[in-house]
C-alpha positions in Angstrom: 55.3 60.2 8.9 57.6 63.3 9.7 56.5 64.5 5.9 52.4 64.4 6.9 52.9 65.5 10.3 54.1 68.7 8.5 52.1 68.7 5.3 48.5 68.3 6.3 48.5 71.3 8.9 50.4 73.4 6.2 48.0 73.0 3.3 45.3 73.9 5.8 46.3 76.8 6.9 47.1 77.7 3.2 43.5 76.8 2.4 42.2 79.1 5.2 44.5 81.7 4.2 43.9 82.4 0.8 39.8 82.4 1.2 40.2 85.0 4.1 42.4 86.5 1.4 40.0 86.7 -1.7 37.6 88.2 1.1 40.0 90.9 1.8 40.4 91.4 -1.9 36.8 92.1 -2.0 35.6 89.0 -3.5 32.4 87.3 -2.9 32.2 84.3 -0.1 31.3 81.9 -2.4 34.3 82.8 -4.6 37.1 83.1 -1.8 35.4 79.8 -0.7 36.1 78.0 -4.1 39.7 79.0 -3.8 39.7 77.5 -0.6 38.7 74.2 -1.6 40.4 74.2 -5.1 43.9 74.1 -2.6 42.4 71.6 -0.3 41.3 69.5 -3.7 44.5 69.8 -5.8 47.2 69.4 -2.7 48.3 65.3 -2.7 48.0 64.2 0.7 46.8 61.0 -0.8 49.8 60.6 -3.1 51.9 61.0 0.3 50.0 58.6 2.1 50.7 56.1 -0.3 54.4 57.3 -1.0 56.0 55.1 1.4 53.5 52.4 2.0 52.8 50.8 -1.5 56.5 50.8 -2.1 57.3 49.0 1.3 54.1 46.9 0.3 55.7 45.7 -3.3 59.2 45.8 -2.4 57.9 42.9 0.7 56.4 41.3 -1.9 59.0 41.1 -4.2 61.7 39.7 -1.2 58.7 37.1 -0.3 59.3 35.8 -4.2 62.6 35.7 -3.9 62.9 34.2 -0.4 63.6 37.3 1.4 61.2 37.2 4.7 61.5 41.3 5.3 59.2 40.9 9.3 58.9 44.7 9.6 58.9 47.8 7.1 61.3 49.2 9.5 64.0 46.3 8.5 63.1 46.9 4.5 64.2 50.4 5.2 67.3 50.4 7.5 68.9 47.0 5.5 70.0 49.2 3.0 71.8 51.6 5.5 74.2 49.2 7.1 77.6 50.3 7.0 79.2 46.8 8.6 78.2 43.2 7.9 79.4 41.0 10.7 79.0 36.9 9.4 79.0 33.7 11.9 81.6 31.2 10.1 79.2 27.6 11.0 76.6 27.4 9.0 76.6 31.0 7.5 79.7 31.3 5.4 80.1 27.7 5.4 77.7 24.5 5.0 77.4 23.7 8.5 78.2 20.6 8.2 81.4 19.2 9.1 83.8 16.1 8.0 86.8 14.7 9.3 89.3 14.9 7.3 92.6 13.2 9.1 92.9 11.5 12.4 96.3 11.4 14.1 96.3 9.1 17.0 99.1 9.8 19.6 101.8 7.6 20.0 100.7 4.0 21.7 97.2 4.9 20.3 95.7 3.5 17.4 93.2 5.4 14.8 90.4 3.0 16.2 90.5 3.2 19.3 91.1 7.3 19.5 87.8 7.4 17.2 86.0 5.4 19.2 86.7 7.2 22.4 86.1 10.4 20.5 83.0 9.4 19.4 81.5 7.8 23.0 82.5 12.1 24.0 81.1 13.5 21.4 77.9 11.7 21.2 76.0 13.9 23.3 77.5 17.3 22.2 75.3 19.2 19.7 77.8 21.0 18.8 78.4 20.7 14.6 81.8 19.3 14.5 80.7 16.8 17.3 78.2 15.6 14.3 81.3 15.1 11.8 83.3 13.0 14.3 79.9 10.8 14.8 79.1 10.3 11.7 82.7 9.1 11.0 82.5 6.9 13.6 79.2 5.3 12.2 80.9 4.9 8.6 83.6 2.8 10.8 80.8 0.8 12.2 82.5 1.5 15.2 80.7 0.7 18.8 81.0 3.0 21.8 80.2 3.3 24.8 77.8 5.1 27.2 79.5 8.1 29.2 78.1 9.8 32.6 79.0 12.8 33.8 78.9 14.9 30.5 79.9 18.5 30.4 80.0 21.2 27.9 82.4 23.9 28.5 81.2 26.6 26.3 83.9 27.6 24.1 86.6 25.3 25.5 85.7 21.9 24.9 84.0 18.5 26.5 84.3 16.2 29.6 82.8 13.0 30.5 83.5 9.5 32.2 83.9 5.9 30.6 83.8 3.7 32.8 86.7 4.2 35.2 88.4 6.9 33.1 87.8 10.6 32.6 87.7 11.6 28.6 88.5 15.2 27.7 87.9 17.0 24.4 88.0 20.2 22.7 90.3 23.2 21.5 94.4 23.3 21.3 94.2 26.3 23.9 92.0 23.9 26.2 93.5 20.4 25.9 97.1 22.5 26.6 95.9 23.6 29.6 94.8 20.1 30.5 98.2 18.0 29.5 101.3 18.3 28.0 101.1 18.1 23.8 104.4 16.9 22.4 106.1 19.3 20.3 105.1 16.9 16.8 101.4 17.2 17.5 101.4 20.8 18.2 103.7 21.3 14.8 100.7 18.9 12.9 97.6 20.6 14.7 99.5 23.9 13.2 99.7 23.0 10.0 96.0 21.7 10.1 94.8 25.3 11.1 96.6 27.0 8.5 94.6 24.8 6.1 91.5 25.6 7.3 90.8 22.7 9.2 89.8 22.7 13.2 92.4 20.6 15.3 90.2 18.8 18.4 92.2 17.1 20.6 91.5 14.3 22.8 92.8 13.0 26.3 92.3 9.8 28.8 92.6 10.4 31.9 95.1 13.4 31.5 96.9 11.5 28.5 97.0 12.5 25.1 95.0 10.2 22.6 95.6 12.7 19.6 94.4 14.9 17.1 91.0 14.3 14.7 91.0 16.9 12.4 87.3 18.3 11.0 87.0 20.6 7.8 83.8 22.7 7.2 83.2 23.4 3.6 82.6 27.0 2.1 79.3 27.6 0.9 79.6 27.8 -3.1 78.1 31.2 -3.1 79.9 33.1 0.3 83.1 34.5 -1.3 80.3 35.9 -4.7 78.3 37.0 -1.5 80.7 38.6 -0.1 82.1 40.5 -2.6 78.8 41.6 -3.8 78.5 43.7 -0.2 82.3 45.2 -0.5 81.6 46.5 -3.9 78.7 48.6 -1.9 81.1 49.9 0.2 80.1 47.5 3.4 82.8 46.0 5.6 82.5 42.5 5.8 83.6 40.9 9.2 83.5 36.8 10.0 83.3 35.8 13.5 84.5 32.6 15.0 85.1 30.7 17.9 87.8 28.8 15.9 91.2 29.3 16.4 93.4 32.5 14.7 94.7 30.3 12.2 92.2 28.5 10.9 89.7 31.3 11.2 92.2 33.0 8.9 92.4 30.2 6.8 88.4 30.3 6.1 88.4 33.9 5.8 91.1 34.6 3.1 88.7 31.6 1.3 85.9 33.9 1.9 87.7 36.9 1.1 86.3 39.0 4.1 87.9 42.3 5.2 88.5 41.7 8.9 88.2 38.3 11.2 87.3 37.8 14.7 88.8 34.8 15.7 88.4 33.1 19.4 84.8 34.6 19.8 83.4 32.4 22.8 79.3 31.6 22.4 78.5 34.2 24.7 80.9 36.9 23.3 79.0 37.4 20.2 76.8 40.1 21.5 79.9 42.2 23.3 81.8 41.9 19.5 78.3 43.3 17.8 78.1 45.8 20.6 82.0 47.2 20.0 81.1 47.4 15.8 77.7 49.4 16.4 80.3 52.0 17.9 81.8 52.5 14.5 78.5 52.1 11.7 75.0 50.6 11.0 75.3 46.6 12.1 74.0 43.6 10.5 74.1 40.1 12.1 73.6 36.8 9.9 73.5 34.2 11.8 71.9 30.7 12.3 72.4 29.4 15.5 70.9 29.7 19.2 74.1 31.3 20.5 73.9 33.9 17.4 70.4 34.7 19.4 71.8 37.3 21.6 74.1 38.8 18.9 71.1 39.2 16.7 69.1 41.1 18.4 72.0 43.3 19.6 72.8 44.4 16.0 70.8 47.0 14.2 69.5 44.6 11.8 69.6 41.2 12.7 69.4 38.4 9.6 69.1 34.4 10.0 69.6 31.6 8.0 66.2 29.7 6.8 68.0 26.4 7.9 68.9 27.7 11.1 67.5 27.2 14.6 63.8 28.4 15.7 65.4 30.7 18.0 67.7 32.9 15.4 64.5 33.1 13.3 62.9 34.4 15.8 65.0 36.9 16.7 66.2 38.1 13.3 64.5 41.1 11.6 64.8 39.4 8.4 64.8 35.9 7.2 66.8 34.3 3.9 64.5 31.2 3.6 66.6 29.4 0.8 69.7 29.7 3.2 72.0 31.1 0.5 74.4 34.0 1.6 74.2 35.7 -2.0 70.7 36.6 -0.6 72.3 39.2 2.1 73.5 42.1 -0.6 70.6 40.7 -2.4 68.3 42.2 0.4 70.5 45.4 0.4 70.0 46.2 -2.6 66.3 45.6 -2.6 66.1 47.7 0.8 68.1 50.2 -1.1 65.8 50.4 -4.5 63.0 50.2 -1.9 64.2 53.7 -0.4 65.1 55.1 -4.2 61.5 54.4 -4.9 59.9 56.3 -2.1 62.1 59.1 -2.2 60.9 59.5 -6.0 56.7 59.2 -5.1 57.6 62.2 -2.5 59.2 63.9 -5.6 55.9 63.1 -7.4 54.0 64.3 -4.9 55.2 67.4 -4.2 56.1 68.1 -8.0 51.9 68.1 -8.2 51.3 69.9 -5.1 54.1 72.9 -5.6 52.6 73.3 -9.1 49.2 73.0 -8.3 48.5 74.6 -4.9 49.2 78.3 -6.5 47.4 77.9 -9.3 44.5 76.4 -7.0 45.3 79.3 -4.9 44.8 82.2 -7.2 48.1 83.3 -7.4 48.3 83.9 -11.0 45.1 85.2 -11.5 46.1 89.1 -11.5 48.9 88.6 -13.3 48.1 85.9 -15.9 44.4 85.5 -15.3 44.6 81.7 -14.4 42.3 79.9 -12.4 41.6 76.4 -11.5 38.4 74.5 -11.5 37.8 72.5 -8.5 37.2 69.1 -10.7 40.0 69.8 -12.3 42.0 70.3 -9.2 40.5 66.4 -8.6 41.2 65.2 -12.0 45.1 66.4 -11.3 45.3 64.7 -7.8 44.0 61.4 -9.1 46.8 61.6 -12.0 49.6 62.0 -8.5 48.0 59.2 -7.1 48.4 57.1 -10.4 52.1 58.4 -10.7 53.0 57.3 -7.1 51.5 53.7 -7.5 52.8 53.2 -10.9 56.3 54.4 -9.9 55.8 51.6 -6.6 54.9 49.0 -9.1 58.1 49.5 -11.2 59.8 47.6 -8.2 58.0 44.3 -9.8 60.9 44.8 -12.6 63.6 45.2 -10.0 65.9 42.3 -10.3 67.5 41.7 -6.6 70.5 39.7 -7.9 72.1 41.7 -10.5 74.8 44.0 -9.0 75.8 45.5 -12.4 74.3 48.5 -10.9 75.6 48.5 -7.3 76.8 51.7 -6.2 79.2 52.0 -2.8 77.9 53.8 0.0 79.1 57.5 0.9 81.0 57.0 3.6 82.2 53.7 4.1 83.8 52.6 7.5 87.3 52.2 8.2 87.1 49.2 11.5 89.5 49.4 14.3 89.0 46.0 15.8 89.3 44.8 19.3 90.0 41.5 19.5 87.5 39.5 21.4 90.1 39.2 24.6 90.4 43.0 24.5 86.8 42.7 24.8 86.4 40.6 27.6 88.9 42.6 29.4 86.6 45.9 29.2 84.1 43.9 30.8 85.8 42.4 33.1 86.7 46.4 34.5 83.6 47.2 34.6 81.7 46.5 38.1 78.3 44.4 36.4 75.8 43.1 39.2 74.6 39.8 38.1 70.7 39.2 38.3 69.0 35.9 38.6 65.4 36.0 37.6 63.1 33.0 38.8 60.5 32.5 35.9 57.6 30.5 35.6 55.8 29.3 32.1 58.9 29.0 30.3 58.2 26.0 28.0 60.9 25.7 25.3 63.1 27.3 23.1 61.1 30.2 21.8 59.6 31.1 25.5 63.6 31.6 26.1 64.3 33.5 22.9 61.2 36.1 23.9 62.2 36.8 27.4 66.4 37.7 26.2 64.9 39.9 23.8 62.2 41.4 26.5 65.2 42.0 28.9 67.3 43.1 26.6 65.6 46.0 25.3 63.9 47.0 28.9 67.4 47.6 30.9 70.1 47.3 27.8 71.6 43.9 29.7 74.7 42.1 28.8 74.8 38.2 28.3 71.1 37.0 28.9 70.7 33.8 28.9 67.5 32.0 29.7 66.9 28.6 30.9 63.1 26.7 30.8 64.0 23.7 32.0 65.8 25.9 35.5 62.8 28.6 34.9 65.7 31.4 35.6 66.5 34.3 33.5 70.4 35.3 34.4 71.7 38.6 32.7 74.2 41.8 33.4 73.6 45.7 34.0 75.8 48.0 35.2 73.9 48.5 38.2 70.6 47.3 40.5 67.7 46.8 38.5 64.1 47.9 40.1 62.5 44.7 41.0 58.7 46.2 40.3 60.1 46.9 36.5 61.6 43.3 36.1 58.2 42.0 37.3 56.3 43.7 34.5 58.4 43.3 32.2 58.1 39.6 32.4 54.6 39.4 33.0 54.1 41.9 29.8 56.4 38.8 28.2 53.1 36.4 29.0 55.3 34.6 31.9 55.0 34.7 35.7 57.8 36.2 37.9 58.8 34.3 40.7 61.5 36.1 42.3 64.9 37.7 42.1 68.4 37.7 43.4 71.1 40.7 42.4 75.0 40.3 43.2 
């Protein structure tokens, strides 16, 4: 765009020049006029015009047939510029789908009954390694119970009552603060981290049941993957709401350069925000907590098999769910660019030649001269260059990384560890606002307000809510209530109010 906004007005005023000119020189009208149009004929602008578009056009097409859902030309372009791959662990590096792999009941408590009670808790978490302990529970054949009062504490854990008692479940950090864990468990739920497996533990009315250990297995192609994107020079980050030790234990697996461990749901987006200080972001990313942290990033990518909400917020899309299609989508992004750099060498390669000799320039000297329908005959050969050139992108073959080259200046991460994080915006003074919304009908009606608020005021931690029709997010100061109003009706929804504190 930049390019034409430039060329178009240049070649006409080179045009108008040299027929005013031959008129000067003392030519006839009709001849000055011929040089005129010969430079208006011969100069490209066609050849620019298609340029950029045909090769965004095949290089779409040829992501599409390899399961690479590019939804803008604006994300086939910048993928290839990101300096910093941040990766979710669930789902992303690994399957997503969880087993349990030992069960250590605490003393006075047998494997039985701490499963069962596990799974009665669990049962109405959606949480992925809530899956793993029910589906061990169902291979048991083991019946339980109906809880009331269920909570999920983002992050933390699970709480819920059985009858007369109060189960709790969730994270070493969370159950400690809860009740006292004898100094054998701690030792075992240790040891269980540092092989990659997540500890939860479990209590009954404030009494330790024990430990159920669940293991989520590497996808076959992440640590490929991931190698693939440091031989281009990209930093390759996991984040994880696991603990440091297991999070450490699925990295060095993975083989990525850095790891964010403790990353709470909502923390995502602050961690994305922190790297996009230091280089071009990506975000993969499958679930509806990766939401926020996608559209944060600079390019945001989801998994195929991931939730409606990711999808939609991503700018690109890896239908067949494999992570080897990431660097597979740089490097098309990257040959992409390569391309249409080389059709605006074509381009002007005809034009630089051409416009002079159109021009008359070489007529005194050399006695040259250029027929108009010659001067066509040339433009339609640029034309053919810069589409044939596009179509070479057919041949391109996204998965071979024989050729990869590393970017120029790689980044060198200084990482702030996700506590660090929270503490810089906990010293910040953020007024909390509390939209009322109406129309709000599911998932995807929550997905497109976050991303309307976000990118109207810059907010922090959106989260919207259908069934509660409220929209609750963080700015740095008062927001204009007449600008939250259109911005939601621009969304398609109906604003019912606000509340700022």
């Amino acid at each position: 765009d930049r390019v034409s906004g430039v060329f178009v007005p240049a070649v006409i005023t080179i045009a108008v020049i040299t027929t005013i000119i031959w008129l000067l020189a003392g030519q006839t009208f009709g001849y000055a006029l011929a040089r005129g149009i010969s430079v208006l004929v011969i100069s490209c602008p066609c050849a620019l015009g298609l340029a950029t578009p045909v090769a965004i056009m095949v290089g779409n097409g040829m992501g599409a047939k390899n399961g690479i859902l590019f939804k803008t030309a604006v994300s086939l372009e910048e993928a290839g510029k990101v300096q910093i791959v941040a990766l979710d662990k669930t789902g992303t590096i690994t399957s997503g789908q969880p087993e349990v792999t030992d069960i250590l009941p605490a003393e006075g408590v047998t494997e039985t009954e701490l499963l069962t009670l596990a799974c009665a808790l669990e049962k109405k978490s959606e949480h992925p390694l809530a899956k793993a302990v029910l589906k061990k529970a169902e291979e048991e054949n083991l019946a339980t119970g109906e809880v009331t009062g269920f909570q999920a504490l983002p992050g933390n854990g699970l709480s819920a009552i059985l009858g007369s008692d109060k189960l709790t479940g969730g994270s070493m950090k969370f159950i400690s603060s809860q009740t006292k864990v004898s100094a054998d468990l701690n030792r075992r739920a240790e040891q269980l981290a540092e092989q990659g497996k997540t500890p939860l533990l479990f209590t009954r009315n404030g009494k330790l049941l024990g430990i159920i250990a669940v293991a989520d297995v590497i996808k076959e192609d992440s640590p490929r993957a991931v190698k693939e994107l440091q031989n281009m020079g990209i930093r390759v980050v996991m984040l994880t709401g696991d603990n440091e030790r297991t999070a450490k234990a699925i990295g060095a697996q993975a083989g990525v350069d850095d790891v964010i461990a403790g990353v709470l749901p909502d923390g995502k987006e602050s961690v994305i925000r922190a790297l996009k200080e230091q280089g071009k972001v990506a975000m993969v990313g499958d679930g509806i907590n990766d939401a926020p942290a996608l559209t944060r990033a600079d390019i945001g990518i989801a998994i195929g098999a991931g939730t409606d909400i990711a999808i939609d917020a991503a700018d690109i899309v890896l239908m067949k769910s494999q992570l080897s299609d990431v660097p597979a989508a740089v490097r098309l992004s990257r040959a992409t660019l390569r391309n249409i750099h080389e059709n605006l060498f074509w381009a002007f390669f005809y034009n630089i030649i051409g416009i002079p000799l159109a021009a008359g320039v070489w007529i005194p000297l050399f006695g040259w001269t250029l027929n108009p329908m010659f001067g066509a005959a040339a433009m339609s050969l640029s034309s053919f260059c810069v589409v044939t050139n596009a179509l070479r992108l057919n041949l391109f073959q996204i998965h071979n990384a024989a050729k990869d080259k590393t970017i120029k200046n790689p980044v060198t991460l200084h990482i702030s560890h996700d506590e660090n994080i929270k503490e810089e915006k906990e010293n910040k003074t953020m007024v909390k606002v509390t939209v009322n919304v109406e129309g709000m009908m599911c998932g995807h009606c929550e997905a497109h307000v976050n991303k309307a608020i976000q990118a109207a005021f810059g907010a922090e931690d959106v989260v919207s809510s259908h069934e509660n029709g409220t929209t609750v997010f963080s700015v740095p100061e008062k927001v204009d209530e007449a600008k939250v109003e259109e911005v939601i009706k621009e969304a398609g929804y109906e604003f019912k109010g606000i509340t700022q504190e």
